[in-house]
C-alpha positions in Angstrom: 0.0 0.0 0.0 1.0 3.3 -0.4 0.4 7.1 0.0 -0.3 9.1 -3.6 -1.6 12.4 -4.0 -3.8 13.2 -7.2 -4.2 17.0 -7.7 -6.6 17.9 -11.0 -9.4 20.1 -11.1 -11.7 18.1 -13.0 -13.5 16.4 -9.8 -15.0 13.9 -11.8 -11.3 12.7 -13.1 -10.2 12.7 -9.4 -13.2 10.2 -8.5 -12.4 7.6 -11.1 -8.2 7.7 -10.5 -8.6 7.5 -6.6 -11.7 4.2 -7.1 -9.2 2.5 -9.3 -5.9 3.3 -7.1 -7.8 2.6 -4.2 -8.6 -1.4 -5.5 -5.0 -1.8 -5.2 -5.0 -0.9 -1.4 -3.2 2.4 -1.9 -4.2 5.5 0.4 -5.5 8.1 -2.5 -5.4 11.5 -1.3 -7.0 13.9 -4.2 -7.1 17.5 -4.5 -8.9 19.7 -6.9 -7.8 22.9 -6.0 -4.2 23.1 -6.7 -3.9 26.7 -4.9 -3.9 24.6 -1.3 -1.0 21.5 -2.5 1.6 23.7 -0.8 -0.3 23.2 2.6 0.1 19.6 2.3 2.8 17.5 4.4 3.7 16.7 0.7 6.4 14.2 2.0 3.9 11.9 3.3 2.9 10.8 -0.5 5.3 8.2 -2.2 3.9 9.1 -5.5 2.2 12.2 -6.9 -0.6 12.3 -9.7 -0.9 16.3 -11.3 -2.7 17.3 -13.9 -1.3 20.4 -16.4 -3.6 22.5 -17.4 -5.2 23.7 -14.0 -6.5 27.3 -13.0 -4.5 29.5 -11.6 -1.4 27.6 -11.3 -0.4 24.6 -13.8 0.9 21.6 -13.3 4.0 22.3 -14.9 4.5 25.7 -12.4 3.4 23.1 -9.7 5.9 20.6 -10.4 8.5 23.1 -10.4 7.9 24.4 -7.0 7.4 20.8 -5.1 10.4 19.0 -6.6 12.6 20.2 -4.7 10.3 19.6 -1.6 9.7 15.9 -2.6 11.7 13.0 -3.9 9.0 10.9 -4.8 7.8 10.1 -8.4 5.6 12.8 -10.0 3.9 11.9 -13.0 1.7 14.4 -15.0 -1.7 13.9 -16.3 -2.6 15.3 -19.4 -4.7 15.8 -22.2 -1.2 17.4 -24.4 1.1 14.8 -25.9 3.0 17.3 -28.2 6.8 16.4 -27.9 7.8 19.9 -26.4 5.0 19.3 -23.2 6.7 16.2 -22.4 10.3 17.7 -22.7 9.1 20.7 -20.6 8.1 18.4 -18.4 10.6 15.8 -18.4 13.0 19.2 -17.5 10.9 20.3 -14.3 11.7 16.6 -12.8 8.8 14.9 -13.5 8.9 11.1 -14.0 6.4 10.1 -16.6 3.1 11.2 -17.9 0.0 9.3 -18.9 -1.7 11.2 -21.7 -5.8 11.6 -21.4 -7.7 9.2 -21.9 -6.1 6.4 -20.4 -7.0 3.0 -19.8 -7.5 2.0 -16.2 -4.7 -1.1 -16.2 -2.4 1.5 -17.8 -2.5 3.7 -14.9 -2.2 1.0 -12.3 0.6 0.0 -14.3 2.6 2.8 -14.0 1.9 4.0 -10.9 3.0 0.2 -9.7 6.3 0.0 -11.6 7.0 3.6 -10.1 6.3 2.3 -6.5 7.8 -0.9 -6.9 11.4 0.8 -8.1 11.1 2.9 -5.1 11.1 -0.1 -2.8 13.1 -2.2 -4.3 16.2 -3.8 -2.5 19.0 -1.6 -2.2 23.2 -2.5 -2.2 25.7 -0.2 -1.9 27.7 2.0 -3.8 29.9 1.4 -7.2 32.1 3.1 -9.2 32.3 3.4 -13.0 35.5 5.5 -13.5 35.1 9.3 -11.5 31.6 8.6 -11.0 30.3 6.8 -8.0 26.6 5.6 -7.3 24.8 5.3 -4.2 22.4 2.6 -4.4 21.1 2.5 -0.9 20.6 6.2 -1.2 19.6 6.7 -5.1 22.8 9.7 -5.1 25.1 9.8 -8.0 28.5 12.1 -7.2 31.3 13.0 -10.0 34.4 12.9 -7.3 32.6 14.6 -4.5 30.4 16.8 -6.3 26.7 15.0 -6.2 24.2 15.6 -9.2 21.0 16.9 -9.1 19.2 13.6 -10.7 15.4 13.0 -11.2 14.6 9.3 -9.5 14.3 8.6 -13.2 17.4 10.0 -14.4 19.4 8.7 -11.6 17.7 4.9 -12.6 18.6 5.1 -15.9 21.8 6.2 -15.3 22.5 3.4 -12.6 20.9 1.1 -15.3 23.4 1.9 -17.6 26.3 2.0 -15.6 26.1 -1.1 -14.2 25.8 -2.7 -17.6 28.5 -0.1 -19.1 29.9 -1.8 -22.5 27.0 -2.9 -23.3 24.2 -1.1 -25.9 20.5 -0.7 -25.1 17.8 0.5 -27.2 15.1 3.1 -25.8 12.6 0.6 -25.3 15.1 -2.0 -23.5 15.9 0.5 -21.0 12.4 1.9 -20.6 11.5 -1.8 -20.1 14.8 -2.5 -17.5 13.9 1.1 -15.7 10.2 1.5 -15.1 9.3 -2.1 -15.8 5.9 -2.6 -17.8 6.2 -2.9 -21.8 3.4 -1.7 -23.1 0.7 1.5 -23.9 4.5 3.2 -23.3 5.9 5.9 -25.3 9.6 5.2 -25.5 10.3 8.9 -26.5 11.0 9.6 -22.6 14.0 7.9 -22.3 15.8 10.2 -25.5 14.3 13.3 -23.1 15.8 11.5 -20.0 19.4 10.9 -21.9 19.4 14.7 -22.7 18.9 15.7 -19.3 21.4 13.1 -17.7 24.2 14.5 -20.6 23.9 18.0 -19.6 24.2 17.2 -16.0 26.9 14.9 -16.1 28.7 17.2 -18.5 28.8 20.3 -16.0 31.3 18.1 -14.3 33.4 16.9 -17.4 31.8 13.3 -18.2 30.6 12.3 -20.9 30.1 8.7 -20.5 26.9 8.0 -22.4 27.4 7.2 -26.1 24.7 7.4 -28.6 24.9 4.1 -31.1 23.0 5.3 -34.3 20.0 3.2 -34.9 20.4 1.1 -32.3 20.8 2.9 -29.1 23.2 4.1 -25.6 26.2 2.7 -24.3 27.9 3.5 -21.3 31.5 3.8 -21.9 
């Protein structure tokens, strides 16, 4: 079981995520006004549902003010599936998005691979040259200087690194990442990879290597 907060201002949407979530055994805390979210004890939830395009304050400007607040997944809701929303999203720190409408084993799908990679076993830490991971505590440092990683970027990264020689195609690590194969749009992971670059190039590394037509290697 676990603790997810839905915020949307369509009340009728709210209703019919939080009756299917809540056949699962998961605590479903919804909100419709999204004015009142910074009120919540936001670290409570171990997964958080918003919506974009909401009055007053969007999803996107919402996401952007919590993520820092939170380390949980956040996943958007939304009725836009245009490339540039899901890279603008991608960039605030959001984990995935599920586009309107969705099907109701879709959502339990990836709300459940999102929970289940959070509570996973953990090891300890490894090295792939200057970089060192933190399994136990999800943290990736270059030498002593720790980056700023989504939960997303920092598995696919891990992912990665722990398989470095090796090539993977989007949909392999989508698959190895967020585990579910299907209704998914592979497209996140070339976002994610972007993101993951310009981070670990602030630092001087450049380990992930794009294999035309096929895929990433970590080298």
């Amino acid at each position: 079981m676990a603790n997810i907060l839905v915020v949307d201002d369509d009340t009728a949407m709210l209703d019919l995520i939080k009756n299917i979530l809540s056949k699962n055994d998961h605590y479903v805390k919804t909100i419709s006004n999204p004015d009142i979210v910074l009120s919540e004890n936001l670290n409570f939830y171990q997964l958080i549902i918003l919506d974009i395009m909401m009055p007053n304050i969007s999803g996107f400007d919402l996401c952007a003010r919590i993520r820092d607040i939170v380390d949980c997944p956040i996943l958007f809701l939304t009725a836009k599936s245009g490339e540039a929303d899901i890279v603008k999203g991608l960039g605030l720190g959001a984990d995935d998005y599920l586009t309107k409408p969705f099907g109701i084993q879709e959502l339990r799908a990836r709300v459940n691979a999102h929970l289940r990679r959070e509570s996973r076993e953990k090891g300890n830490s490894f090295y792939v040259g200057n970089i060192r991971f933190s399994i136990a505590r999800k943290e990736c440092f270059v030498l002593e200087n720790k980056i700023s990683f989504t939960k997303s970027e920092y598995d696919i990264c891990e992912f990665l690194a722990l398989h470095h020689g090796q090539t993977f195609s989007k949909e392999q690590i989508y698959e190895a990442v967020f585990g579910f194969d299907k209704d998914s749009n592979y497209s996140v992971i070339v976002e994610h990879i972007k993101n993951i670059r310009a981070k670990l190039s602030s630092c001087g590394e450049n380990p992930i290597k794009t294999v035309w037509g096929v895929g990433y290697r970590w080298e």
